[in-house]
C-alpha positions in Angstrom: -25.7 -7.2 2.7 -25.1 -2.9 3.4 -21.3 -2.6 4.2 -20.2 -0.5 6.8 -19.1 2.9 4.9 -22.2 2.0 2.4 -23.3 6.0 2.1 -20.1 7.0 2.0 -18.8 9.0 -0.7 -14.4 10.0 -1.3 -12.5 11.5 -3.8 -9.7 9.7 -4.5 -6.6 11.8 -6.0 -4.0 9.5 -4.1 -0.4 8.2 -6.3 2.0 5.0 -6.2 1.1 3.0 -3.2 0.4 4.8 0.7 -2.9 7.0 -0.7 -4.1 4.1 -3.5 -3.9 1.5 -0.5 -6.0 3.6 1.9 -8.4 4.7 -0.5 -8.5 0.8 -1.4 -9.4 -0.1 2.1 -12.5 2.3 2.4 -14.1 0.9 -0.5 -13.5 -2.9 0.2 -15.5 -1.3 3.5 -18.4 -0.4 1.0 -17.5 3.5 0.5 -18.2 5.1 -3.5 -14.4 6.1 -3.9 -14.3 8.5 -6.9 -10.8 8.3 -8.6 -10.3 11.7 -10.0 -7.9 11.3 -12.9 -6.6 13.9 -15.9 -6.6 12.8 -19.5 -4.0 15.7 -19.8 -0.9 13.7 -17.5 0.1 10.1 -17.9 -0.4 8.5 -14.0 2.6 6.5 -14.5 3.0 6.4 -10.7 -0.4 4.0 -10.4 -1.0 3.0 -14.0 2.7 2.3 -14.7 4.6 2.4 -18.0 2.7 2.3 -21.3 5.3 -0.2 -23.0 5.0 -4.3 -22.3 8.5 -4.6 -20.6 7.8 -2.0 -17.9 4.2 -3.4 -17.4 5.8 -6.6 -16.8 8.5 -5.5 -14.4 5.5 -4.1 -12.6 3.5 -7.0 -12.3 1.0 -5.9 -15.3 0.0 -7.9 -18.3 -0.2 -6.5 -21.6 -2.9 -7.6 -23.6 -2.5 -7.6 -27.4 -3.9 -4.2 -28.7 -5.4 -2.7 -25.5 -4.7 0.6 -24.1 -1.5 -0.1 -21.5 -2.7 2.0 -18.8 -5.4 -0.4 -18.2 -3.3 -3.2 -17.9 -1.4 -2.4 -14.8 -1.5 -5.0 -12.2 -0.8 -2.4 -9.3 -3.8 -0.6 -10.2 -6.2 -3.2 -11.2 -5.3 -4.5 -7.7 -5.1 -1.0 -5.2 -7.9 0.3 -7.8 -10.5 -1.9 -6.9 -13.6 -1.5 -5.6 -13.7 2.4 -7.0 -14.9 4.4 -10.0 -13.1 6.4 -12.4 -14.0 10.2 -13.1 -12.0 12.7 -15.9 -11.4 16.8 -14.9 -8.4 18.7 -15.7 -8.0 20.8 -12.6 -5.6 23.3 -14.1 -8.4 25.0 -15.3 -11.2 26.9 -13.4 -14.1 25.0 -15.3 -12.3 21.7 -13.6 -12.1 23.5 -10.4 -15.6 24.2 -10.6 -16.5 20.7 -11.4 -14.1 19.7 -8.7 -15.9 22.2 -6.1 -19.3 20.4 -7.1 -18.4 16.8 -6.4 -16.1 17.9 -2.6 -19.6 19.7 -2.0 -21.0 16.0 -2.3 -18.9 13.7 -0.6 -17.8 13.3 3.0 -13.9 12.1 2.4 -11.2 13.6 0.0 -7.7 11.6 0.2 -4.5 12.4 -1.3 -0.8 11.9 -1.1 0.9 14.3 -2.9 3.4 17.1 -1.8 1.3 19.6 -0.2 2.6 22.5 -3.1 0.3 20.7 -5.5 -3.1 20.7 -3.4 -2.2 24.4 -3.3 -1.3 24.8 -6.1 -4.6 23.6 -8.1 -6.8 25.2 -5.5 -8.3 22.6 -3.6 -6.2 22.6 -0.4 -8.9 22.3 3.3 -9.2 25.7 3.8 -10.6 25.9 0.3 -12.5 23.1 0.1 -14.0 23.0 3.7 -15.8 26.2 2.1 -17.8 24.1 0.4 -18.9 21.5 2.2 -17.9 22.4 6.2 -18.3 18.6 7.0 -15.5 17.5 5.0 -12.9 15.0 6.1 -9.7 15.4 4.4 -6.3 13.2 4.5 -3.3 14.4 3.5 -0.3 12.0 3.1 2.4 14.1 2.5 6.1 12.2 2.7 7.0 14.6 5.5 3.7 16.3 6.4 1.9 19.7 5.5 4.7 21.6 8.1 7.8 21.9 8.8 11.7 22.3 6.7 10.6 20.0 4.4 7.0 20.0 3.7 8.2 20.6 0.2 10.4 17.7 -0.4 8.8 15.0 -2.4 9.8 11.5 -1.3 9.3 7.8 -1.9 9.1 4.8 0.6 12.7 4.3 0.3 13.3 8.3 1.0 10.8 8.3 4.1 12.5 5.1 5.7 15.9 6.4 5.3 14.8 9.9 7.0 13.1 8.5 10.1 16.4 5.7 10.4 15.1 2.7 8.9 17.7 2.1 6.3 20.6 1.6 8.8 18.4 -1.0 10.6 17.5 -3.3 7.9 20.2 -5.0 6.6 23.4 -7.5 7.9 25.9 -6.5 10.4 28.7 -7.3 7.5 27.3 -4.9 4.9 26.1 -1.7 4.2 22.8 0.0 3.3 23.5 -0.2 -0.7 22.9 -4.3 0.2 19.5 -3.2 1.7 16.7 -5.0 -0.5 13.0 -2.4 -1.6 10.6 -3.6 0.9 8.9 0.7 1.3 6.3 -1.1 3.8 6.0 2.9 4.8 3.2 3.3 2.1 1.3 -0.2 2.7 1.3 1.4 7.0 0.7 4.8 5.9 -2.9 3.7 4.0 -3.6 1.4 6.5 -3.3 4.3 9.1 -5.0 6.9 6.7 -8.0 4.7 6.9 -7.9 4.3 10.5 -7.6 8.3 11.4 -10.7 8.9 8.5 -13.0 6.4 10.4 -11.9 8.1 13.2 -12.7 11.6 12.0 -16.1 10.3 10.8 -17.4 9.2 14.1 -16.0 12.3 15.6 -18.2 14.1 13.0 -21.3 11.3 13.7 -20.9 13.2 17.3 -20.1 17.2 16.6 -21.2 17.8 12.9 -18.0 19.1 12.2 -15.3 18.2 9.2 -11.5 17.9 9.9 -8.3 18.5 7.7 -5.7 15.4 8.9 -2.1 15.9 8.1 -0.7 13.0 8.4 2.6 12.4 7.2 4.1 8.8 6.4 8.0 9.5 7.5 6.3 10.2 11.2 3.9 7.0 10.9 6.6 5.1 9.9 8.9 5.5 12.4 6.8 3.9 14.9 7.8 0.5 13.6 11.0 1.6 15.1 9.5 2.6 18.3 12.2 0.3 20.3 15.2 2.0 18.5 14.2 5.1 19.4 13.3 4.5 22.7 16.5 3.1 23.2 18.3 5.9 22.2 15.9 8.3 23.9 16.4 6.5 27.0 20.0 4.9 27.2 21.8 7.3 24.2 22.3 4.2 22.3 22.2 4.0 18.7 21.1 0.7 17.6 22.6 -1.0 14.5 21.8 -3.6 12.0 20.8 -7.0 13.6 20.5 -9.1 10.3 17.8 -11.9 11.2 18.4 -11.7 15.1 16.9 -10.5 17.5 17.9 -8.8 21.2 16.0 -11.0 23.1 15.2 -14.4 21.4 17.9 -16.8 20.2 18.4 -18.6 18.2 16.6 -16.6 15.3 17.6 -17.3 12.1 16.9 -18.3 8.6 18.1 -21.8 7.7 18.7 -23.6 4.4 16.7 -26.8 3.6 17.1 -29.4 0.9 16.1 -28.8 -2.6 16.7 -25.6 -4.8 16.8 -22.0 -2.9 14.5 -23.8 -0.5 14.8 -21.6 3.2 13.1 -21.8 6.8 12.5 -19.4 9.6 12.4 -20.3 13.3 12.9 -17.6 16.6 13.1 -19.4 19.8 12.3 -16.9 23.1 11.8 -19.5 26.4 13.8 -22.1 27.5 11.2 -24.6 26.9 10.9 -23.6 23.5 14.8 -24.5 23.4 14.3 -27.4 24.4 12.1 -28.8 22.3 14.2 -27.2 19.5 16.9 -29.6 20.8 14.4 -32.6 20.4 13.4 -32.1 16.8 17.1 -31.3 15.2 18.0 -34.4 17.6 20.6 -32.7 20.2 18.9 -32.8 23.1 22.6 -32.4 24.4 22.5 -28.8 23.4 19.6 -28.1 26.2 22.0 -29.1 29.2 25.2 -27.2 27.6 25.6 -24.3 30.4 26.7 -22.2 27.1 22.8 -22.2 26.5 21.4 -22.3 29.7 19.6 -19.1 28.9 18.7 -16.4 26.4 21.2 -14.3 27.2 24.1 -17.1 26.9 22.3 -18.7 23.5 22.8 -15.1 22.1 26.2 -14.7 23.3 26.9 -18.2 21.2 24.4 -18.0 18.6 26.8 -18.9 16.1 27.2 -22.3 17.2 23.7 -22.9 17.5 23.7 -21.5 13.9 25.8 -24.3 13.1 23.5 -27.2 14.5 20.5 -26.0 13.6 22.0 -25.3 9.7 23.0 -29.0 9.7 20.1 -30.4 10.4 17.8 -28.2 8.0 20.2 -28.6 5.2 18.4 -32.4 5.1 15.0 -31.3 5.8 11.9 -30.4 3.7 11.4 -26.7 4.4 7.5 -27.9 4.8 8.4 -30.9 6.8 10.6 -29.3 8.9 7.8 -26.5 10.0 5.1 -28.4 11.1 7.9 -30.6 12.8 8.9 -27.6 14.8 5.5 -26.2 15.2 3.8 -29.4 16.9 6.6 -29.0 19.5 5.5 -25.4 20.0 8.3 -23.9 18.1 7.9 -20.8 16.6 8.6 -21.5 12.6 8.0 -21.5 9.1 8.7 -21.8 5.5 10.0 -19.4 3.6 8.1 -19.2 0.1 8.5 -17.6 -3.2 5.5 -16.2 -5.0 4.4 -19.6 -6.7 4.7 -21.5 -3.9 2.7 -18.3 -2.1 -0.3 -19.0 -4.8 -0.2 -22.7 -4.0 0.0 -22.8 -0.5 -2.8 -24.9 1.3 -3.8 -22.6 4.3 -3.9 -19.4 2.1 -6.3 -21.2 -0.6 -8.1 -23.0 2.1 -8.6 -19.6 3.5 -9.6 -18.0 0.5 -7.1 -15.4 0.0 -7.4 -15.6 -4.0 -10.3 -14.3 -5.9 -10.8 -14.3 -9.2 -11.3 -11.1 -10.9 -12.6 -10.1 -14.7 -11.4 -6.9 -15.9 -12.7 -5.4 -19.3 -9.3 -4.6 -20.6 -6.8 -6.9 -18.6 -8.8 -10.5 -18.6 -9.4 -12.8 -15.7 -6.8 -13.1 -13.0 -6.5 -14.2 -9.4 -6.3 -11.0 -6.5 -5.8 -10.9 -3.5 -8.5 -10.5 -1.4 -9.2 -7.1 1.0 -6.6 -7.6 4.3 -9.7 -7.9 6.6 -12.5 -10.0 4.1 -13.3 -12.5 7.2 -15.6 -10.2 8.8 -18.8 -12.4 9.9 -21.5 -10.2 9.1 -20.2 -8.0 6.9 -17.7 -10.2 4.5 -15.7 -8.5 2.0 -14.7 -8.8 -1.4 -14.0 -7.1 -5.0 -17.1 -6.0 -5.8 -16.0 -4.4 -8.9 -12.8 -4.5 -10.8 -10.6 -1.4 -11.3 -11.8 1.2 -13.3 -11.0 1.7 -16.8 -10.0 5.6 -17.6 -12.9 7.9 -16.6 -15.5 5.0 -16.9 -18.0 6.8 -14.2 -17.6 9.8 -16.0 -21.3 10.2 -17.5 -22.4 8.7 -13.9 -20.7 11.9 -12.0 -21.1 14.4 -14.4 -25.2 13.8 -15.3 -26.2 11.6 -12.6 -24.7 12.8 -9.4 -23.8 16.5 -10.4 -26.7 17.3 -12.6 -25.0 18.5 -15.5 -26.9 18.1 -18.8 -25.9 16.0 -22.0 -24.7 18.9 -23.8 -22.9 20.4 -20.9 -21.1 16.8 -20.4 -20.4 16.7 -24.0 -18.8 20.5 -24.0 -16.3 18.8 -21.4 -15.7 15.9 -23.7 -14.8 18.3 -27.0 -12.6 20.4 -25.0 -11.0 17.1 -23.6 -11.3 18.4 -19.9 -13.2 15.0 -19.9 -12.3 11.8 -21.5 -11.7 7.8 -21.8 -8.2 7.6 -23.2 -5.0 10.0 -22.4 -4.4 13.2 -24.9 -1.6 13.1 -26.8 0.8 11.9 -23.9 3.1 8.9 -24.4 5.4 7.7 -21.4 8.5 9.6 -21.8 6.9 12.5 -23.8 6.4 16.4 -22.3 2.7 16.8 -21.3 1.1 18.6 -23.5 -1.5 20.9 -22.7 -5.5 21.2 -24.3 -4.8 24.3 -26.6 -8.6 25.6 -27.1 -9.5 26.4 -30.5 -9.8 29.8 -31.8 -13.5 30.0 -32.0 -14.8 32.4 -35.0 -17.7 34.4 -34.8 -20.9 33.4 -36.3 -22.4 35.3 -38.8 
């Protein structure tokens, strides 16, 4: 069954999570996503360290005597769905190549600092040169303008900028308590995808391409939206709130029986009280004027804190949810990853499939974010790409160079399956070309 962005060809030069994401979501949609990679620099901010401790503290697993950059499990999950292709860009032959494949495709994404675009010669104004119909996306931490358009930046950086940091967190500690959650890349692809589809209908209707700077700090910082508003409007600067909330209480997180076993609830009408009351068994606590509304249950949370925390300590975190949810109470457990994996809605759902990778093996993946789509149901359709596995597709196939031109790329190493003489923690070293001598 055609997928809606079948046709649609982008080059991928995206890092770590925002870009990989976005580029990930196009071709779950059905899009030919071309990965542009070097053999000349060590990704290690999407295929991770090359040694078996840091694959594993990244969620990879190294199989006996394969090359580690294929093992990643960040990549062989955000790669899917995509093909691989070799050029060195620091030299004009990769530009040219480069050039060539923009001319041919309709998207280019990346989320680097905008110094390297520019720097390698393939920033809009260049590349729209080319092929005038060209969408391109950059993800820059704080955008393509501005004081510091030059600062690199990860989630953690963004967040803090745009006042995250001092949000998240208890109201009895300080941000170096503050747990890595960088949600600002998973919003920034998700977004990225959005404004291309956008930009692609708007060129369905005028012909014409569109350079998007888009950068995450700013698309961040509408999760924040009521902060700043509040602020903007009232001059009030809004602190940490732990796991309440302004205007519903109680809202916690509650201990249940068993090991490190936790539940969630968030109560916002008084009828939703109520039938809190029922299930913990005080329905005393509904006609107590200290909890006669939202306002006066916030003002005494802490006691509520203590009944509801009494009665959970003796309840099933499982048992206590759907107890709480068949009275119309907002609730649920709180799970670890295994119980995650094993969870009945999720697997009745299908939220796991199972994927074969040449290098990695067989695992469980999660599924695209929006598979349930009735005509047009999505999936992994292919694994992640091994190291410049499409190369002989792109180079011969879709570009039209011959076999002997291909091969000159190969034996100069602007092309390539494996990584040149770069080990994690090494310098990068350069392709030094031969000094050729004349024939006779």
């Amino acid at each position: 069954m055609p997928l809606p962005l079948e046709g649609i060809r982008v080059i991928d030069m995206t890092v770590v999570w925002a870009g990989p994401f976005g580029a990930a979501l196009l071709s779950d949609l059905g899009a030919e996503v071309f990965r542009v990679e070097s053999v000349q620099r060590w990704d290690a901010n999407i295929r991770l360290p090359g040694n078996p401790d840091g694959m594993r503290a990244h969620g990879g697993s190294p199989a006996e005597g394969a090359t580690p950059w294929e093992t990643s499990g960040n990549f062989n999950s955000v790669g899917r769905n995509r093909r691989s292709v070799t050029m060195d860009l620091t030299r004009e032959e990769g530009r040219q190549v480069f050039y060539k494949l923009a001319a041919k495709c309709d998207v280019f994404i990346e989320n680097n600092s905008p110094d390297v675009v520019h720097g390698l010669g393939i920033n809009y104004e260049i590349l729209k040169q080319h092929n005038p119909g060209l969408i391109m996306v950059s993800l820059a931490a704080f955008g393509a303008t501005g004081p510091y358009r030059h600062f690199r930046a990860y989630g953690a950086n963004m967040e803090a900028v745009v006042g995250h940091a001092l949000l998240r967190g208890y109201a009895d500690t300080d941000p170096t308590h503050n747990t890595n959650v960088f949600f600002a890349d998973a919003c920034a692809g998700a977004t990225s995808a959005f404004g291309i589809l956008s930009a692609l209908y708007h060129r369905t209707k005028t012909g014409k391409g569109q350079y998007i700077d888009m950068a995450q700090a700013e698309n961040v910082a509408h999760s924040l939206s009521q902060a700043l508003m509040d602020y903007s409007m009232n001059g009030r600067v809004q602190t940490t709130l732990g796991n309440r909330d302004p205007a519903r209480a109680p809202q916690g997180v509650y201990r249940c029986t068993g090991e490190d076993n936790w539940m969630t609830l968030s109560v916002g009408t008084d009828e939703e009280f109520r039938s809190l009351c029922e299930v913990i068994g005080r329905p005393e606590l509904a006609k107590d004027p200290r909890y006669a509304s939202s306002i006066e249950r916030y003002r005494n949370q802490d006691d509520l804190d203590a009944a509801i925390s009494e009665w959970a300590i003796s309840q099933d975190q499982y048992a206590a949810f759907h107890a709480l949810q068949a009275k119309g109470v907002p609730a649920s457990p709180i799970l670890n990853i295994g119980q995650v994996y094993d969870d009945p809605h999720l697997k009745a759902r299908g939220m796991w499939q199972s994927v074969t990778h040449p290098v990695a093996g067989t695992y469980d993946y999660l599924k695209p974010p929006i598979s349930h789509m009735s005509e047009t149901p999505l999936q992994y359709w292919r694994h992640a790409p091994t190291l410049g596995q499409d190369n002989e597709y792109v180079y011969k196939e879709l570009l039209g160079y011959s076999d002997a031109e291909y091969q000159e790329f190969v034996d100069t190493q602007h092309a390539g399956t494996t990584f040149i003489n770069v080990r994690p923690g090494q310098a990068e070293r350069r392709y030094v070309p031969p000094t050729r001598t004349p024939s006779s």
